[in-house]
Structure formats: structure tokens, C-alpha cells
C-alpha positions in Angstrom: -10.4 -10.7 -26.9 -13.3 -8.5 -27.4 -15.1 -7.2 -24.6 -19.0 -8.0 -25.5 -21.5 -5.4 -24.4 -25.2 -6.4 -22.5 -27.8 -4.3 -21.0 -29.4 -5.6 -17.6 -32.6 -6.9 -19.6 -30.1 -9.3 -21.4 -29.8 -11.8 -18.0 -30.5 -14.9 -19.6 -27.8 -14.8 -22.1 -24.9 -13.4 -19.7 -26.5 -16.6 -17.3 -25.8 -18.5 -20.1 -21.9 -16.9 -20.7 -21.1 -17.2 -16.6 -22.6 -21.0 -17.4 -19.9 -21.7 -19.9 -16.8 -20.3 -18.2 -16.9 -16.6 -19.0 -15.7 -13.8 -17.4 -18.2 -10.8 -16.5 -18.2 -7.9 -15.0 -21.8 -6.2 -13.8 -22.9 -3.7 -11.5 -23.8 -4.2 -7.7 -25.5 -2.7 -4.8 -21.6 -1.8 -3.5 -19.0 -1.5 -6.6 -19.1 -3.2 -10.0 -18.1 -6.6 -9.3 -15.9 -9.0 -12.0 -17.9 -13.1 -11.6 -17.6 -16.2 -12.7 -20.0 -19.4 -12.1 -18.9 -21.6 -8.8 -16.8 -24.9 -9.3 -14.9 -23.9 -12.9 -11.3 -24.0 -12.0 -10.3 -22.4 -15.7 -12.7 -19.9 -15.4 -11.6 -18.8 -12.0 -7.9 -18.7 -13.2 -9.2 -16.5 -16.5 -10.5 -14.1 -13.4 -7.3 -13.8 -11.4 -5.4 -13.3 -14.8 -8.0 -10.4 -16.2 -7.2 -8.6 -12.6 -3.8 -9.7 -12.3 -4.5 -10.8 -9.1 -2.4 -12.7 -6.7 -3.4 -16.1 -6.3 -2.5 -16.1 -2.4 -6.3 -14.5 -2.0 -9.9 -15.9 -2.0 -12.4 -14.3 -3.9 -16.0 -13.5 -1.8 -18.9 -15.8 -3.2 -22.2 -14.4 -3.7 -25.4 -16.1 -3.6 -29.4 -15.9 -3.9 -30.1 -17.5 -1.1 -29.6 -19.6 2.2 -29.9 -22.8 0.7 -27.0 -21.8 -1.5 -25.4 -21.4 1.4 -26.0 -24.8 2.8 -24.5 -26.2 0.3 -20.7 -24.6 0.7 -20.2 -23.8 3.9 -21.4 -24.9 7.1 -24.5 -22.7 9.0 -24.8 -23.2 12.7 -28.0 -21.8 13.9 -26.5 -18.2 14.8 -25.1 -18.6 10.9 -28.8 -19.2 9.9 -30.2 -16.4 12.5 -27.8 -13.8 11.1 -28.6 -15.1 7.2 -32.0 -14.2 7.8 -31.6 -11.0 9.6 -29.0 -9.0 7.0 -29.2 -10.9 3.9 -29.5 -10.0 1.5 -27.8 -7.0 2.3 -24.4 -5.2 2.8 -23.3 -8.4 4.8 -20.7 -10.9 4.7 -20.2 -14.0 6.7 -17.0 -16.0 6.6 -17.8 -19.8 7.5 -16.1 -22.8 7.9 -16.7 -24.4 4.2 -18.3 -28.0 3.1 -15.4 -30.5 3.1 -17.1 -31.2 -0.7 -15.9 -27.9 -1.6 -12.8 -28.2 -3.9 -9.8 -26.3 -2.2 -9.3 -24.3 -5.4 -12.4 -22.4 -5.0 -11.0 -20.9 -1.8 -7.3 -20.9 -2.6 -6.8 -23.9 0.3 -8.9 -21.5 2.8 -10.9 -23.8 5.2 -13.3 -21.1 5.2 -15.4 -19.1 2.8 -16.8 -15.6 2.6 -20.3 -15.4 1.4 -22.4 -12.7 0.6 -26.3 -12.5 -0.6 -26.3 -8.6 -2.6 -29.1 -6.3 -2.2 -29.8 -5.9 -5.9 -32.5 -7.6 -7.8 -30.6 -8.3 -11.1 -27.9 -9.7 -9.4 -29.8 -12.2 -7.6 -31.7 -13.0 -10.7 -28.4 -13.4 -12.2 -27.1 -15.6 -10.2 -30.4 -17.8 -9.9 -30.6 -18.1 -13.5 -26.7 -19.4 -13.4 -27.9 -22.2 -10.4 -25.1 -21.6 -8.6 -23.1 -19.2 -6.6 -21.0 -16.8 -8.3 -17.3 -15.7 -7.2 -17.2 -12.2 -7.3 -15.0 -9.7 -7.2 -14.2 -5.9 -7.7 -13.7 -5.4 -11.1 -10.6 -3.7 -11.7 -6.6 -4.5 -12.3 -5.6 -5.3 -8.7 -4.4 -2.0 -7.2 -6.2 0.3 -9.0 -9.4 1.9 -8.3 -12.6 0.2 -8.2 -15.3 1.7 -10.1 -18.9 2.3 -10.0 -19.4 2.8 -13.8 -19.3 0.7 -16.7 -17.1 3.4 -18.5 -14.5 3.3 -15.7 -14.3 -0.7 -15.5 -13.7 -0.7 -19.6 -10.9 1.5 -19.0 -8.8 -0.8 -17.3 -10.9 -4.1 -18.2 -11.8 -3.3 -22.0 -10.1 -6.7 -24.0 -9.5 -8.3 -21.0 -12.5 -10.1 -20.1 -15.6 -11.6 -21.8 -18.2 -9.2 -21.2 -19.7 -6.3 -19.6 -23.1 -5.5 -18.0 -23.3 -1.8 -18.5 -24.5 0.4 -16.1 -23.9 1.7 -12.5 -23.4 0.2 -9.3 -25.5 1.4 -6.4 -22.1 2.6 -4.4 -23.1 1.6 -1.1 -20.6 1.3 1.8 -18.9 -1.6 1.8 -20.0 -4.4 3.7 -19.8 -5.5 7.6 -17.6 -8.8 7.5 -18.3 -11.0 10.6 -16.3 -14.1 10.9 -18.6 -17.3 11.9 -15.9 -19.6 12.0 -14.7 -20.2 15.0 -16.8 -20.6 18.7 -16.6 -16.9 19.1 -18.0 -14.5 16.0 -15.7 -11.8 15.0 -16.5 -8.5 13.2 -13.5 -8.2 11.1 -14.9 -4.9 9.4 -18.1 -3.0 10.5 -20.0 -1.2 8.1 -24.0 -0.3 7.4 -24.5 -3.0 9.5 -23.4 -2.1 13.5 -21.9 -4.5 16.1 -24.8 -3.3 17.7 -27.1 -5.0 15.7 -24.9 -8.0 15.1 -25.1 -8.8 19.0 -28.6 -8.5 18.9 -29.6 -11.5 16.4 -26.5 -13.3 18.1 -28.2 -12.7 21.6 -31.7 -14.0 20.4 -30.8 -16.8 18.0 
């Protein structure tokens, strides 16, 4: 397989490969991250094979906006107040998911992790795709994850469909809070403080 090269500029045509099943990689505001379009059970497999990745674990979804979000998981109002405080941003929330939402997507999870990134080409590129994207770090599982496009072809190169060059911002990784049970749960803080997380709770 060979690896096709795109510049950022290029959007609508990688929209147009993620559309059709394709496996891409492209850089983030965190690491660069390996996608492929939401509810495409053979391109999701292609993913997980490119990575070698165990199929025991859910991949993060990333959207463009809250009504994306509405539409696979379930948003209580804290959900909502939270969505609009840290999104898009280095923030995930894991939610209970829509009972629409095939069990593949999240590898029989009753819950889903969703993210909104804080980087303008991604979140054109997933609004030119229309749906959410499935996202992960793009490497072979258990090696490192890069920030440039020279260090994802290393390990990638041949293995997936294409490649948006360039470098990811290399932020922290995100604070994960867990909205899906009665009680939220940060499960990893990060940019994004407990602190802060009360707050919006607090108020919403």
C-alpha cells in the first residue's frame, strides 16, 4: 500500500478519503492522531490492523461540535454545561452512548469517550467528513507516539492510506472526566483542573 502524502490546504480531498473508508493519519492540538469516519466497521478494523492494536480497546471519538455529540452519546445538562465550558479543548468526556450506536464502534463499551480538539483544521476536517471521526494516536501500539509527520511514516509508512504532513501542537494530554454514572469521575487530570471541573459542575 502506498502511503499518499496531503498538505493541510488539501482538506476536502482527505474529507473525501476518511468518507470512503480510508485510513489517515494528521496532526492535532495533542499528538498526531490515526482517524477514520464514524459507523464503517471495515474501516475501523483497517485502523486496529495498521496499529496492531488489540481489539479489547475503544478508540476516543472526536467531534466539531455538541450536536455531534447529541447524536452518540447521551448529554445530561452537567454533560452540556461542561461541553460548553472546555470544548473544544484538551477535554474528554466519557458518556453513556445512544442505544442507536452499533456496539462495534465502541468494542461492546456502553459508553463512549468523546472529545472536540482545539485545532481549526481538525475541526474543519471532521465537519467536511459530517460525522465524527475515531481517532487515535498514530503509531504501532506500544511504541512511541509522535508529534511529526517524519516520525509517524517511520513506523506507519505502507501501512495506512494517507498522511497529513506536518506537526502536532504537543499539548498535554487531555483531562478525562467520566459522565456516566450519577457521580462524575476525573479519571486523568490534565490542563484542565478538578478545580475547574467542580466549578461548571457546581453552577450547571
Amino acid at each position: 500500500m502506498e502511503t499518499r502524502r496531503f498538505d493541510k490546504k488539501d482538506v476536502k480531498e482527505v474529507a473525501e478519503l476518511l468518507k470512503n473508508g480510508k485510513v489517515v493519519a494528521f496532526p492535532t492540538d495533542t499528538v498526531f492522531g490515526l482517524g477514520v469516519i464514524y459507523e464503517n466497521e471495515e474501516a475501523l478494523r483497517k485502523l486496529k490492523e495498521s496499529k496492531g492494536r488489540p481489539e479489547n480497546k475503544p478508540i476516543p471519538t472526536m467531534v466539531a461540535d455538541v450536536e455531534q455529540m447529541k447524536c452518540i452519546a447521551q448529554m445530561p445538562a452537567e454533560a452540556v454545561a461542561l461541553a460548553d465550558a472546555f470544548m473544544p479543548g484538551a477535554f474528554t468526556m466519557i458518556l453513556k452512548k445512544q442505544e442507536t450506536l452499533p456496539d462495534y464502534v465502541t468494542n461492546g463499551f456502553p459508553t463512549v469517550g468523546i472529545r472536540m480538539p482545539d485545532d481549526p483544521f481538525v475541526l474543519r476536517l471532521i465537519k467536511e467528513c459530517g460525522k465524527p471521526l475515531l481517532v487515535t494516536s498514530a503509531n504501532r501500539s506500544g511504541e512511541e507516539t509522535g508529534v511529526r509527520d517524519e516520525q509517524v511514516l517511520e513506523q506507519l509508512d505502507g501501512r495506512i492510506d494517507a498522511i497529513v504532513l506536518g506537526e502536532a501542537k504537543g499539548k498535554l494530554a487531555s483531562t478525562i472526566v467520566d459522565m456516566s454514572e450519577e457521580e462524575p469521575r476525573i479519571v486523568r487530570e490534565g490542563p484542565i483542573s478538578a478545580d475547574d471541573i467542580k466549578r461548571v459542575l457546581h453552577n450547571a
